[in-house]
C-alpha positions as a Markdown table, in Angstrom:
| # | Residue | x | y | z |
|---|---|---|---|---|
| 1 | Unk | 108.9 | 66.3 | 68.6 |
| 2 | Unk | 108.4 | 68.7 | 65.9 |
| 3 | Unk | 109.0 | 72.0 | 65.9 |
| 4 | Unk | 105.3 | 73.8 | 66.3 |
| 5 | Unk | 105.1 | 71.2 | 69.3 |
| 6 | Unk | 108.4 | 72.6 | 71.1 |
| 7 | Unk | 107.3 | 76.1 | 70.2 |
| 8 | Unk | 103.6 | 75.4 | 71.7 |
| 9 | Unk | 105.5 | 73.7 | 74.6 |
| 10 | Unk | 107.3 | 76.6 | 75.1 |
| 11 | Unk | 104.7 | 78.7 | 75.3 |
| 12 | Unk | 102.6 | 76.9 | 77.7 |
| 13 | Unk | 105.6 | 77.0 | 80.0 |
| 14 | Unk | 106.3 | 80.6 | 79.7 |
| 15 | Unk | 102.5 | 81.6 | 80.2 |
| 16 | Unk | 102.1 | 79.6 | 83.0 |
| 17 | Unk | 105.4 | 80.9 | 84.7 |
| 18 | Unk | 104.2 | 84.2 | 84.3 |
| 19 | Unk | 100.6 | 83.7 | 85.7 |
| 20 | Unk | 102.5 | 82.1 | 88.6 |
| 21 | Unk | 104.7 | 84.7 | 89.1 |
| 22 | Unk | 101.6 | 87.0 | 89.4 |
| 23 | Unk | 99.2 | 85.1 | 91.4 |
| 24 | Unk | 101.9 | 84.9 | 94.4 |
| 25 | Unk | 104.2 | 88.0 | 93.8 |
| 26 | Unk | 102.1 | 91.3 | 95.6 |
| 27 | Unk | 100.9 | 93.8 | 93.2 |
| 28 | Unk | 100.1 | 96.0 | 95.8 |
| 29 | Unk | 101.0 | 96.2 | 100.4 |
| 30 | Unk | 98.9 | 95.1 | 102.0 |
| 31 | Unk | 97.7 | 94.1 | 105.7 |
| 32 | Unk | 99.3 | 91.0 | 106.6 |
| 33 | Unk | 102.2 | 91.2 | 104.3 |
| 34 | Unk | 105.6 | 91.9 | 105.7 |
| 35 | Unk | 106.7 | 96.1 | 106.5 |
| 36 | Unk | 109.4 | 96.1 | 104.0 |
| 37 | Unk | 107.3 | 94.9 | 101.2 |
| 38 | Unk | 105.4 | 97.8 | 101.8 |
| 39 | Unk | 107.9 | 100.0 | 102.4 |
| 40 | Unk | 109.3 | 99.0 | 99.1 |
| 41 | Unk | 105.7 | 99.1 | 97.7 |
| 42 | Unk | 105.7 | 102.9 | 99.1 |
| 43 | Unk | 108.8 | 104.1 | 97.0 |
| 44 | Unk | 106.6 | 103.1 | 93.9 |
| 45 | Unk | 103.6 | 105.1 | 94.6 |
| 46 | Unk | 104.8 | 109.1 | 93.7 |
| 47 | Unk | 101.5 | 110.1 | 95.4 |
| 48 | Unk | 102.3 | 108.3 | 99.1 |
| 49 | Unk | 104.5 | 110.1 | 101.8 |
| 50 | Unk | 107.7 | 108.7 | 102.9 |
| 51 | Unk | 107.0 | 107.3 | 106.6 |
| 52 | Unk | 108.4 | 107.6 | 109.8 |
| 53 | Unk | 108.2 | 104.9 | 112.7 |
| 54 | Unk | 106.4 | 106.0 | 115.9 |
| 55 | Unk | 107.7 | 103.7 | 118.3 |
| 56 | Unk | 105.1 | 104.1 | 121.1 |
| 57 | Unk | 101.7 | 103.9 | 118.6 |
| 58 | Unk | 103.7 | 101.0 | 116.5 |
| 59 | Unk | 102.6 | 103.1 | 113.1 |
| 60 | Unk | 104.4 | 104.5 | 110.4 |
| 61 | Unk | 103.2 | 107.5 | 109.4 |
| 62 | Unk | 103.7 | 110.5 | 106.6 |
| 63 | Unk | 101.8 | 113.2 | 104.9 |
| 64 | Unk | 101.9 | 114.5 | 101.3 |
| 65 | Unk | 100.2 | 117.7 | 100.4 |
| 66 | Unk | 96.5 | 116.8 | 102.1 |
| 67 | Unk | 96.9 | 113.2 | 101.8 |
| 68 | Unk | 98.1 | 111.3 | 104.9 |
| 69 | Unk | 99.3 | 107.5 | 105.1 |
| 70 | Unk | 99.6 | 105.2 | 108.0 |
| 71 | Unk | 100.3 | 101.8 | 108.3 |
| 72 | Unk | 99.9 | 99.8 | 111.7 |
| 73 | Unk | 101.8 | 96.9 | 112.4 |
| 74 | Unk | 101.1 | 94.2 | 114.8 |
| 75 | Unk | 101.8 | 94.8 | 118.5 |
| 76 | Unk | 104.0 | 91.3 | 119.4 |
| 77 | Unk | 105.4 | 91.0 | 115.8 |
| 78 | Unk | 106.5 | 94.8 | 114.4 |
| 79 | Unk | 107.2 | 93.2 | 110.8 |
| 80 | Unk | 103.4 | 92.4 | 109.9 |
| 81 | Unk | 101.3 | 94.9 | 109.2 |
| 82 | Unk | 97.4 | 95.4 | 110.5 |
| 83 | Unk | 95.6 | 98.3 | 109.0 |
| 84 | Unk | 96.5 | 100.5 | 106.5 |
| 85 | Unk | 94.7 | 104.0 | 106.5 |
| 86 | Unk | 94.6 | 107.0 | 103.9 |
| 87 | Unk | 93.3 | 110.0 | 104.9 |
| 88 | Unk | 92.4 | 113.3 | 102.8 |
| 89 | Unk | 92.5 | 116.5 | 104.5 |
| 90 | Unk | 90.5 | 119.2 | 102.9 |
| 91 | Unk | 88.7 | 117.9 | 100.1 |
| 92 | Unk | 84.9 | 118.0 | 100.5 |
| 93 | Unk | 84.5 | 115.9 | 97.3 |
| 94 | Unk | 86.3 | 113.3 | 97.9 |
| 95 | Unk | 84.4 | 111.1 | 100.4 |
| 96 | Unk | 85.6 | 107.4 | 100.7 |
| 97 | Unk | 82.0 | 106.0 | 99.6 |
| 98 | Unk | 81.6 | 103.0 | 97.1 |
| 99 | Unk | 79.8 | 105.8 | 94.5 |
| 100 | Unk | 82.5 | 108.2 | 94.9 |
| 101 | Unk | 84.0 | 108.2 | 92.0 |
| 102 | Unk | 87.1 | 110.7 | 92.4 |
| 103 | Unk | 87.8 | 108.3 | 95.5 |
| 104 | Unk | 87.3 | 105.0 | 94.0 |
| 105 | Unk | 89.9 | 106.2 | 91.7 |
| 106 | Unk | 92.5 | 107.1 | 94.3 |
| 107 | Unk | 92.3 | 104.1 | 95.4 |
| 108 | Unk | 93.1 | 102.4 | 92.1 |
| 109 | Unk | 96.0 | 104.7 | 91.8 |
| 110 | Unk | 97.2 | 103.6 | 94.7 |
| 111 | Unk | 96.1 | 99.9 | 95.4 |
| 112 | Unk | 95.3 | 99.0 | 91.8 |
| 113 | Unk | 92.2 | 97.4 | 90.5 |
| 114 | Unk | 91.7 | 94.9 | 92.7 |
| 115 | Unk | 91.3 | 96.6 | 96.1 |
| 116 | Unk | 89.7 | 99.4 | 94.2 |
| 117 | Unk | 86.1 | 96.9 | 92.9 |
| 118 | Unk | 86.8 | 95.2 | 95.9 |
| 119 | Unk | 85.6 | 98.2 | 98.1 |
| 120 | Unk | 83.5 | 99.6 | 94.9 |
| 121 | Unk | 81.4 | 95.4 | 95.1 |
| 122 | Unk | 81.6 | 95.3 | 99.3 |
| 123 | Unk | 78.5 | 94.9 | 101.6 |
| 124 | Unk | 77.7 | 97.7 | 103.6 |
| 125 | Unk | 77.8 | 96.3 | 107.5 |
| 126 | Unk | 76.8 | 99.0 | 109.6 |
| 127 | Unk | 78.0 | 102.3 | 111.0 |
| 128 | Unk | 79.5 | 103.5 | 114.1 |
| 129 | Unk | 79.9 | 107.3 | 114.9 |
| 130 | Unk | 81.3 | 108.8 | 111.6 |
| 131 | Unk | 82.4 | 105.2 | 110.6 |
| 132 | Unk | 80.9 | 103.2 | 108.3 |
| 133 | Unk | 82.3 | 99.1 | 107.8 |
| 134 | Unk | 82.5 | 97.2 | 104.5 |
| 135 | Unk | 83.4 | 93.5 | 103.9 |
| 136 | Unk | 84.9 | 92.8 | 100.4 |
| 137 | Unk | 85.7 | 89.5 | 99.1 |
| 138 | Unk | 89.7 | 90.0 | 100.2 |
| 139 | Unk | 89.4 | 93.1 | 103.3 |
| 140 | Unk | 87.0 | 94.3 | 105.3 |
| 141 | Unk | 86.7 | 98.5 | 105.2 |
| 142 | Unk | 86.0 | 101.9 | 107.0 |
| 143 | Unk | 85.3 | 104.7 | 106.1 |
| 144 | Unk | 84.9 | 108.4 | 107.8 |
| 145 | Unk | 84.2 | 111.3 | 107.3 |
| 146 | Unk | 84.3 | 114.8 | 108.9 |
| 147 | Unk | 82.8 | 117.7 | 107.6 |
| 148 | Unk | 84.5 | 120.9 | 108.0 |
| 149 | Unk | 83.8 | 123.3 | 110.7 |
| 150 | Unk | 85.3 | 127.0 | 111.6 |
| 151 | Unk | 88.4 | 125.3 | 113.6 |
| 152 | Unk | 89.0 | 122.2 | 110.9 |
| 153 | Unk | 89.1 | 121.5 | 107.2 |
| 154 | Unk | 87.2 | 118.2 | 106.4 |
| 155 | Unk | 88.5 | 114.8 | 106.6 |
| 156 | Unk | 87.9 | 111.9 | 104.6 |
| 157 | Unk | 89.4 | 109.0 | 105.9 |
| 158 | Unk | 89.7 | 105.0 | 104.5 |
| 159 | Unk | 91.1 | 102.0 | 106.4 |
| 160 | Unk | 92.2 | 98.7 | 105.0 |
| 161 | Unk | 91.1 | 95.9 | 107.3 |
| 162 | Unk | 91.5 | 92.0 | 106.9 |
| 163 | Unk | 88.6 | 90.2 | 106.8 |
| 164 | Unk | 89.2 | 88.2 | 110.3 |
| 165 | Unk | 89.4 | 91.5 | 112.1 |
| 166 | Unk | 86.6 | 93.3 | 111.2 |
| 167 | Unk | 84.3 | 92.2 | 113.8 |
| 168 | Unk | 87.1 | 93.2 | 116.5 |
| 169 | Unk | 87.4 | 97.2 | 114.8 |
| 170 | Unk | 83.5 | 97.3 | 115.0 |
| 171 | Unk | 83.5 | 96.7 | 118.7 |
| 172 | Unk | 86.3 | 98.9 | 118.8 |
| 173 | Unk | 84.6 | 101.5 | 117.7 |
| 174 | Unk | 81.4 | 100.9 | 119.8 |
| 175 | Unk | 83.5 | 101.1 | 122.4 |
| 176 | Unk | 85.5 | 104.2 | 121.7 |
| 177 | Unk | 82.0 | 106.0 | 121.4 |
| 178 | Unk | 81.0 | 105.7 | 125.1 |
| 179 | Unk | 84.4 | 105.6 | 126.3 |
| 180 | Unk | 88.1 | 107.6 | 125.9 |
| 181 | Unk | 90.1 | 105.8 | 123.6 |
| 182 | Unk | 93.5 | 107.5 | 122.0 |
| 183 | Unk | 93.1 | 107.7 | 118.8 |
């Protein structure tokens, strides 16, 4: 074998490690992954709270400045995690809308480029209350908001749902509407 055919070789081998490597290693946490990729994931992101574990609502929790950050895990397996949620406290202009572009950007800063067009190119699905459902390509979405009133600032809130549950956090949210639900 020549040598520009062991070079090219080479190359092809390298390349195709690497798009490997990327393809199945997370860029970003998300639900369904395991809690201590995303607690790992957390120590990477300067604008995310370190969390605390609430052992009776199963979520870890923390808030930075007027961001919050919760992550849900799954009820009979505490390891995989279910929703992830970002709220803002106090910012009128940032709503969690598709158009939005000072929120569209947060979540690129925080989930990268691929959660953030995945939201930006999802289908509206309907609206419940203040709550408003997406489906993506890779996760379903919600998003809320709460305008400010004389006893509290506004809140802008955005949930990370997979796909296969967003039919079950609609009706959970129909439900909560007509009945008490802790929240």
């Amino acid at each position: 074998m020549n040598k520009s055919n062991k070079f090219n070789l080479l190359h092809f081998a390298t390349l195709s490690t690497l798009a490997i490597t990327f393809a199945v290693a997370p860029a970003n946490a998300l639900p369904g992954q395991n809690i201590n990729t995303v607690l790992s994931w957390l120590k990477t992101k300067p604008q995310l709270p370190t969390l605390e574990y609430g052992h009776e609502t199963l979520i870890y929790y923390g808030t930075k400045a007027n961001l919050s950050f919760y992550v849900t895990v799954h009820e009979s397996n505490q390891r995989i995690v279910t929703h992830e949620t970002i709220s803002i406290n106090g910012d009128s202009k940032l709503k969690f809308t598709k158009k939005n572009v000072k929120a569209v950007k947060l979540l690129q800063d925080i989930y990268g480029s691929n959660i953030a067009n995945d939201f930006k190119n999802s289908r509206y699905v309907t609206k419940v209350a203040h709550e408003q459902f997406y489906r993506g390509q890779k996760f379903a979405y919600s998003a809320s908001d709460f305008e400010a009133t004389a006893d509290a600032p506004s809140i802008s809130g955005f949930q990370i749902i997979p796909l296969n549950n967003l039919q079950q956090n609609i009706d959970s949210a129909k439900y909560c509407q007509t009945n008490q639900c802790d929240v």
